[in-house]
C-alpha positions as CSV (number, residue, x, y, z in Angstrom):
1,X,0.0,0.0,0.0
2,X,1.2,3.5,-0.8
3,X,2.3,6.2,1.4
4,X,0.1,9.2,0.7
5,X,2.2,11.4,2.2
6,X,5.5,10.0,0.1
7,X,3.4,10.2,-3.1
8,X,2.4,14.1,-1.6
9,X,6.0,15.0,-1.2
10,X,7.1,13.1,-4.7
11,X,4.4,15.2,-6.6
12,X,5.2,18.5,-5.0
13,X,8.9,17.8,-6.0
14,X,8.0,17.1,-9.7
15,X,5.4,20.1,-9.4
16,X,8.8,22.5,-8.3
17,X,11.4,20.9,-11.0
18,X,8.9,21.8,-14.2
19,X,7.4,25.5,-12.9
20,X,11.5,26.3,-11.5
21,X,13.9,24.4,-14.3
22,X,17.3,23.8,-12.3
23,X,15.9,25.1,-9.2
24,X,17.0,23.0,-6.2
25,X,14.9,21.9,-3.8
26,X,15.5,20.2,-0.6
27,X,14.0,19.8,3.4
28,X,13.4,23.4,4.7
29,X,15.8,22.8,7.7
30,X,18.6,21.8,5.1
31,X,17.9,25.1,2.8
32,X,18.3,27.4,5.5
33,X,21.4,25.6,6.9
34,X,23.1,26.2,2.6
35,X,21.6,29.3,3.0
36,X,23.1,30.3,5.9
37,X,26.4,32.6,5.6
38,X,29.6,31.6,6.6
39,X,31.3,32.6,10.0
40,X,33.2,35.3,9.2
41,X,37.3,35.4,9.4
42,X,39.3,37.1,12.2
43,X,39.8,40.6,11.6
44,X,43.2,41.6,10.0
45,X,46.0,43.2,11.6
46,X,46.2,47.1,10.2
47,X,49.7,48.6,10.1
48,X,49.9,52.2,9.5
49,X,53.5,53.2,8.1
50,X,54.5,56.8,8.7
51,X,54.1,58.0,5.2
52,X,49.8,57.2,6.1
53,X,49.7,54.6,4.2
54,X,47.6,51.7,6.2
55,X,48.6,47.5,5.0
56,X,45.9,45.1,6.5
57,X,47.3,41.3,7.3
58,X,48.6,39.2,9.5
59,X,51.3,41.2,12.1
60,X,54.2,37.9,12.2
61,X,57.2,38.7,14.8
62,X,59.6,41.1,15.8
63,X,63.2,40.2,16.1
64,X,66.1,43.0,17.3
65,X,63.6,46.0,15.9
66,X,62.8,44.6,13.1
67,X,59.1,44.3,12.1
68,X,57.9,41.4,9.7
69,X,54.0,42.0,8.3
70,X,52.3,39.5,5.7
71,X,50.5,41.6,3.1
72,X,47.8,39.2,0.7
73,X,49.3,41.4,-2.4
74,X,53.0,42.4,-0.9
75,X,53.9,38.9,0.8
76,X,56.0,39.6,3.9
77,X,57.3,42.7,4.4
78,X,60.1,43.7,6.7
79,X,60.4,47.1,8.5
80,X,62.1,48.8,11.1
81,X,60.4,50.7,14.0
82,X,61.2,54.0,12.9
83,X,59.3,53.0,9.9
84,X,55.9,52.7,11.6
85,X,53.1,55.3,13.0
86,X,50.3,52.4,14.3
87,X,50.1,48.7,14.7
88,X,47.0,47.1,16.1
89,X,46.5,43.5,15.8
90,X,43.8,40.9,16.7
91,X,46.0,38.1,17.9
92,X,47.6,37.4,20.9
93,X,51.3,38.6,21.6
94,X,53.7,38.7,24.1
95,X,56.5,41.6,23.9
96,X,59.9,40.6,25.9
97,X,62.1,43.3,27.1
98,X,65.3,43.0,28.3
99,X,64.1,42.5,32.0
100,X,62.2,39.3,30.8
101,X,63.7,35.7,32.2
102,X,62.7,33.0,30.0
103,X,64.5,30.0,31.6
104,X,61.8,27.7,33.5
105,X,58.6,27.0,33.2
106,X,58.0,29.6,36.3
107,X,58.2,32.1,34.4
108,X,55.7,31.5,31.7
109,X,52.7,32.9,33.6
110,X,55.0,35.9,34.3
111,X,55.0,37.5,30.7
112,X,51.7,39.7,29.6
113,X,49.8,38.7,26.6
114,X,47.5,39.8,24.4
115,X,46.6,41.9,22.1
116,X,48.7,44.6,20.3
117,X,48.5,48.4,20.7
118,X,51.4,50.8,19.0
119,X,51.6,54.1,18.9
120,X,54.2,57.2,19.4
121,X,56.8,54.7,19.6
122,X,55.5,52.9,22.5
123,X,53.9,49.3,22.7
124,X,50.8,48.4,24.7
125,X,49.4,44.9,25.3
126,X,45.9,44.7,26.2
127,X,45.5,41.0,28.3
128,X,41.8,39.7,27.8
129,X,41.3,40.0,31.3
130,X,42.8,42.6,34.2
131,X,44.6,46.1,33.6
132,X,47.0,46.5,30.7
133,X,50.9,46.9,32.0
134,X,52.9,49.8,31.4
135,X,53.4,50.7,27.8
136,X,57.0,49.2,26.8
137,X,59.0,51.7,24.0
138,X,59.8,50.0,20.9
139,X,63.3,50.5,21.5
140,X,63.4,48.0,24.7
141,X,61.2,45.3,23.1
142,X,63.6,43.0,22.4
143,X,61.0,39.8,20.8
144,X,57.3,40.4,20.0
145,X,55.7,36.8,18.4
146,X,52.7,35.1,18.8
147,X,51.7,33.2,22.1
148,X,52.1,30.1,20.4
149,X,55.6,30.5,19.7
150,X,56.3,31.8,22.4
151,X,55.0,28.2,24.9
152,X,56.2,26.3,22.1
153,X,60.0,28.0,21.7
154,X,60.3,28.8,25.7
155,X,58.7,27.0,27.9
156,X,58.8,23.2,26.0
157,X,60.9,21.1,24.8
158,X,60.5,19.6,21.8
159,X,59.7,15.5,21.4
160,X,63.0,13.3,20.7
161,X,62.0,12.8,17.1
162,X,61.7,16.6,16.5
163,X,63.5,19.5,15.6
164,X,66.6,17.7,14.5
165,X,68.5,19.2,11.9
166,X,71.4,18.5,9.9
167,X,72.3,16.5,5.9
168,X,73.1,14.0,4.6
169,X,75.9,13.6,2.1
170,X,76.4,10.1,-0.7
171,X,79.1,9.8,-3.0
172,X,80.4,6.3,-4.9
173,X,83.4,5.1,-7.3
174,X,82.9,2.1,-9.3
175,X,86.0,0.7,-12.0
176,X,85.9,-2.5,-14.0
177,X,89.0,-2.7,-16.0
178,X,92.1,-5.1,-15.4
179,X,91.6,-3.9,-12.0
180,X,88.3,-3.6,-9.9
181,X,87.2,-0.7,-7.7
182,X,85.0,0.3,-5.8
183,X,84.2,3.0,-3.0
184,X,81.6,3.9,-1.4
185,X,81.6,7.1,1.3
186,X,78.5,8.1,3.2
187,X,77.7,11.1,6.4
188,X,74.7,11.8,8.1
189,X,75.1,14.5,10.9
190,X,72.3,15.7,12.8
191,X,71.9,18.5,15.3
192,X,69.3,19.8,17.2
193,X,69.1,23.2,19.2
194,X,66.6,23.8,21.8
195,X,64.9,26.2,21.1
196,X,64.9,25.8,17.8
197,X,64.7,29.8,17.3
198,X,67.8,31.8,16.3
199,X,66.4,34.8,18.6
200,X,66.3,32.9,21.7
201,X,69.2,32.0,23.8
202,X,70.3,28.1,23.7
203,X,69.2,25.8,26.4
204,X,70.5,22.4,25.1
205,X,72.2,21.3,22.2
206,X,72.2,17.4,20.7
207,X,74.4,16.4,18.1
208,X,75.1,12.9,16.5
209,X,77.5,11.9,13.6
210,X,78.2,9.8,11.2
211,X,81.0,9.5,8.7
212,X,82.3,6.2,6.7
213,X,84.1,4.6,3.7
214,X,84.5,1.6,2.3
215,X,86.3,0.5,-1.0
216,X,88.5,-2.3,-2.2
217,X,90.9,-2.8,-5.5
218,X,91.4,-6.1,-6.5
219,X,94.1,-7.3,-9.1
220,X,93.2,-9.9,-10.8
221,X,95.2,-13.4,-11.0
222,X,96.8,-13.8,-14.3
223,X,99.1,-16.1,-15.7
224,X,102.6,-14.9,-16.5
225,X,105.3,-17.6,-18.0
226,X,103.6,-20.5,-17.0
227,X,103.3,-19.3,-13.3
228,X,99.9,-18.5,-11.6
229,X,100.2,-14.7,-10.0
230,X,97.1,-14.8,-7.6
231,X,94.7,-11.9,-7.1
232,X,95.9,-9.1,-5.0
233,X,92.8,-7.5,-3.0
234,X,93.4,-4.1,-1.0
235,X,90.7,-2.9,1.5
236,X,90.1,0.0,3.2
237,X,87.5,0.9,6.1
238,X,87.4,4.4,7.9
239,X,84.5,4.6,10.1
240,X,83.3,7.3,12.5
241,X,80.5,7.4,15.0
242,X,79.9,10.7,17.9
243,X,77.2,12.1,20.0
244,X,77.4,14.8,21.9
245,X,75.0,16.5,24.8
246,X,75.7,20.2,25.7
247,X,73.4,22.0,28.8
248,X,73.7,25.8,28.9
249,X,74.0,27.5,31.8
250,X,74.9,30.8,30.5
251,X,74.1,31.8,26.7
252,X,77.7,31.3,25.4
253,X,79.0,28.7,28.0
254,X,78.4,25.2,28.2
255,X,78.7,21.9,29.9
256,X,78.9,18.7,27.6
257,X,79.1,14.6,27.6
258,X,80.1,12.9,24.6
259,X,81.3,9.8,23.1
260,X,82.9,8.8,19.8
261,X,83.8,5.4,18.3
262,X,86.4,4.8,15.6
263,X,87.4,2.2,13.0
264,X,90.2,2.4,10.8
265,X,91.9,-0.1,8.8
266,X,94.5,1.5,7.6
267,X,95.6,2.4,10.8
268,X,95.0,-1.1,12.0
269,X,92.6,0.2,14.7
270,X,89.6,-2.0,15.1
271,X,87.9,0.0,17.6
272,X,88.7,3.3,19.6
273,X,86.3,4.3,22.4
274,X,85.8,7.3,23.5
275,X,83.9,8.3,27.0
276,X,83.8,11.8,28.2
277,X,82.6,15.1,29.9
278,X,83.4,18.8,29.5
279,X,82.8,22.5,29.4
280,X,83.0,24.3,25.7
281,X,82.4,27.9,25.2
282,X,81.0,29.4,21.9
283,X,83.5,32.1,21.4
284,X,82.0,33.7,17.8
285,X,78.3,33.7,16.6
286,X,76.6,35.8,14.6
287,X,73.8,34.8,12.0
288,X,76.9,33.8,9.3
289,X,79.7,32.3,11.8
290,X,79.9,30.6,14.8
291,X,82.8,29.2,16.7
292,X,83.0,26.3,19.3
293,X,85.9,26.0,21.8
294,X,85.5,22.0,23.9
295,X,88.0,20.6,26.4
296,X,87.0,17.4,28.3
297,X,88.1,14.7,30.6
298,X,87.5,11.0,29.4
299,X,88.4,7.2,29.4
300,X,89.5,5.8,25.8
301,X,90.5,2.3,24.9
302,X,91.8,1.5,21.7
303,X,92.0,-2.2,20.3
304,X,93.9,-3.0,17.1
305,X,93.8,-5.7,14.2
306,X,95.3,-8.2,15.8
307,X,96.1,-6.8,19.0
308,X,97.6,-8.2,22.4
309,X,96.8,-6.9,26.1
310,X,100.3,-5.4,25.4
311,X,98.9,-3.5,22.4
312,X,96.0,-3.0,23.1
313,X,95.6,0.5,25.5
314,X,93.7,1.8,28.1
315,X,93.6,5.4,28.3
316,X,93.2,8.2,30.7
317,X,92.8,11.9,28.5
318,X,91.3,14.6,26.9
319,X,89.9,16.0,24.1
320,X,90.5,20.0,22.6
321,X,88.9,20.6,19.7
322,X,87.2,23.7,17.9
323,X,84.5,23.9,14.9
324,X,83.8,26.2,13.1
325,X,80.9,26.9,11.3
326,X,80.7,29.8,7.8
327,X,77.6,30.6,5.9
328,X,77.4,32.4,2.5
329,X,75.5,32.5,-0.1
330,X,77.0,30.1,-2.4
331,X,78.9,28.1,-0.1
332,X,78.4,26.7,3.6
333,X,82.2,25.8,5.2
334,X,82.3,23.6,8.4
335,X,85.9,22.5,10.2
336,X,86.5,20.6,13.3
337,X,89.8,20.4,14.7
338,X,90.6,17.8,17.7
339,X,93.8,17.2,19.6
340,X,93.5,13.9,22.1
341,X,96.9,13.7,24.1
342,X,96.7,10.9,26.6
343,X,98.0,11.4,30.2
344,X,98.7,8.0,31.6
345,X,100.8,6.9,28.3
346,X,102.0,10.5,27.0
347,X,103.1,8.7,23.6
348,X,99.6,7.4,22.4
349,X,98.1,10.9,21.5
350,X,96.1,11.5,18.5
351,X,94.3,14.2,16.3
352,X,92.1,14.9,13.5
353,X,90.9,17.4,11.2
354,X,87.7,17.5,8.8
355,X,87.2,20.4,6.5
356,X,83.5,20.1,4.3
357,X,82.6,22.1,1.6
358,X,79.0,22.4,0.3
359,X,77.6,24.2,-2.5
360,X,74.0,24.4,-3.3
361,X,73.1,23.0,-6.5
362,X,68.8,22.4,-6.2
363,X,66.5,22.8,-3.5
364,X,67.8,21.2,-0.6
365,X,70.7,19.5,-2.6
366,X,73.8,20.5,-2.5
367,X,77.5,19.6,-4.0
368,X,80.0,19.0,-1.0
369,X,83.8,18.4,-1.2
370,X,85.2,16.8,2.1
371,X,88.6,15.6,3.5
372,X,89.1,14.1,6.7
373,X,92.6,13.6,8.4
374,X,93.6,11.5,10.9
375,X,96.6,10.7,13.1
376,X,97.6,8.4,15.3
377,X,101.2,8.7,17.2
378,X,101.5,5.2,19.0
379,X,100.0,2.5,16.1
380,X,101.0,-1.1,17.5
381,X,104.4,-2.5,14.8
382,X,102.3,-5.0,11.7
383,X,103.4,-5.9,8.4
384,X,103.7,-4.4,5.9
385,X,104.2,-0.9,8.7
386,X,101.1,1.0,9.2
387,X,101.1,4.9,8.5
388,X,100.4,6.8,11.4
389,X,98.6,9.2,9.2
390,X,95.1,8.5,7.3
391,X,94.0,11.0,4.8
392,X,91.0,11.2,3.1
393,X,89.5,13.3,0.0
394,X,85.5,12.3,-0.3
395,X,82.9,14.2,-3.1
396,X,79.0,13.8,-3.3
397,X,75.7,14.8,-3.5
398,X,74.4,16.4,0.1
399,X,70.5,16.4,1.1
400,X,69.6,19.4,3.9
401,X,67.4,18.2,6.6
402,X,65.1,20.9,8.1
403,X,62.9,20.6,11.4
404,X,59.4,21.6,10.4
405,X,59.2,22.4,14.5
């Protein structure tokens, strides 16, 4: 049996579709939820420059007096102070000063946010609830960003999988002739600053490292007079492995625990072992340069191809090093240099140097050209002798990894 009401509804639709071609029709609670109009945007942020004229957009950061505003049509724009007659904005901010202390969570209830006042050179923030603090003149604002920002970049840290840093660099040599060769070199190196903002002092630094090479020629067997010559096969193996945990307790000073781990066959060193702790103080850094002087105490054991309990060391020193760090536009330059005496047997000291080139070729690749030196004074005797120096040139292609954080 038919619904009547159903057939109703059905007719009433047809009736609709014939009088209104390409009308749409639908339940009257549906229409006027289509019909509705949308919730409208939060209101822009107006910057008025001194020359009158007004931008409307979205007010970003200020870093060291400089002003950064997103404009639909202009993109971001970058201004100083002096520059600027009003800024009003809709978003929460917090303005630091140079009285603000942003080390421990204590202090994060301690810093007034809201929204953003400017005028006659002097910054007001209007908190949603209570009185409104002093103005603060532009010049003594140090940081204004966003409250998020601001809890993310000062008051947390960061999960262990995030805001790490760094490249990775691949390079390979393959030769078939009356000969075969092959090498293959590979670095990953990975660092990651807390915060991971330029414009806020460091809290903690985490760095890990990676760096190895592999290749052998081999020469074939042949016959010569009669006589069988057998294949000739030459290896080598240069493998490095560090980490490295530095807590600041003043913005250039540092205390710091590492370890490193080291193969080298042409060296005959199976494994060296490296356990340690230190201070380090960064004595250069600006946004193109930066400078790192380290000097620890540590226990290193060192165990050769081959080795005896008379070869084989146990070791009571230190490690000085520096790196150094150079950004341009067409080349980054990194150098670490590291002298390791040992103070219970003076003779068995060591050091190494690795200089790295990269040039950016597309998006986040880049060209790099890398050598890495190593010495070791106190090499156990083997035949055929072992050089107490190890030099190596490497090239390839480098990936840039960037935190997203």
């Amino acid at each position: 049996m038919r619904n009547p009401v159903r057939n109703g509804f059905s007719f009433l639709r047809e009736l609709v579709r014939v009088v209104l071609p390409g009308a749409a029709f639908c339940a009257v609670p549906i229409c006027l939820a289509q019909n509705k109009p949308p919730a409208p945007g939060p209101a822009p942020d107006v910057l008025v420059l001194s020359n009158g004229d007004t931008l409307h957009g979205k007010f970003v950061s200020e870093v060291a007096g400089k002003v950064t505003f997103h404009n639909e049509s202009l993109g971001d724009v970058t201004l100083t102070w002096d520059k600027i007659k009003e800024l009003h904005t809709a978003g929460p901010f917090a303005v630091l000063d140079k009285t603000v202390k942003l080390r421990g969570k204590k202090n994060e209830g301690r810093i007034p946010v809201g929204t953003l006042e400017m005028a006659n050179q002097n910054l007001t923030v209007q908190p949603p609830t209570g009185a409104a603090p002093a103005p603060i003149p532009v010049k003594n604002a140090q940081y204004v960003i966003d409250q998020p920002t601001l809890n993310r970049q000062a008051f947390h840290e960061p999960g262990f999988f995030t805001g790490w840093n760094g490249s990775a660099t691949a390079g390979a040599t393959v030769v078939a002739a009356s000969q075969s060769q092959y090498t293959f070199s590979g670095a990953l190196g990975l660092v990651r600053l807390v915060p991971t903002v330029t414009w806020l002092n460091a809290r903690n630094r985490t760095a890990v490292d990676f760096s190895g090479s592999f290749g052998k020629i081999t020469q074939h067997g042949y016959v010569l007079d009669g006589a069988y010559i057998p294949a000739v096969v030459t290896k080598t193996a240069i493998t490095h492995v560090d980490g490295e945990r530095d807590q600041y307790f003043a913005p250039r000073f540092f205390a710091l625990g590492q370890t490193a781990f080291d193969h080298n066959f042409a060296q005959n060193l199976s494994l060296q072992q490296i356990y340690g702790g230190g201070f380090g103080w960064t004595v250069m850094k600006t946004p193109k340069q930066e400078a790192d002087l380290k000097g620890t105490i540590q226990y290193e054991k060192q165990d050769f191809i081959g080795g005896t309990s008379a070869t084989n060391q146990n070791l009571v020193g230190s490690t000085f090093s520096i790196s150094y760090v150079l950004h341009l536009k067409l080349m980054t330059y990194t150098q670490t240099l590291s002298y390791i005496p040992a103070w219970n047997v003076p003779r068995a000291y060591s050091a190494n140097e690795t200089d790295t080139f990269a040039f950016p070729a597309y998006k986040g690749f880049s060209f790099s050209l890398g050598t890495l030196d190593s010495y070791l004074n106190d090499p156990p005797v083997s035949t055929p002798p072992t050089l107490r120096n190890s030099f190596q040139f490497t090239m390839g292609l480098t990936y840039g990894i960037k935190s997203k954080y």
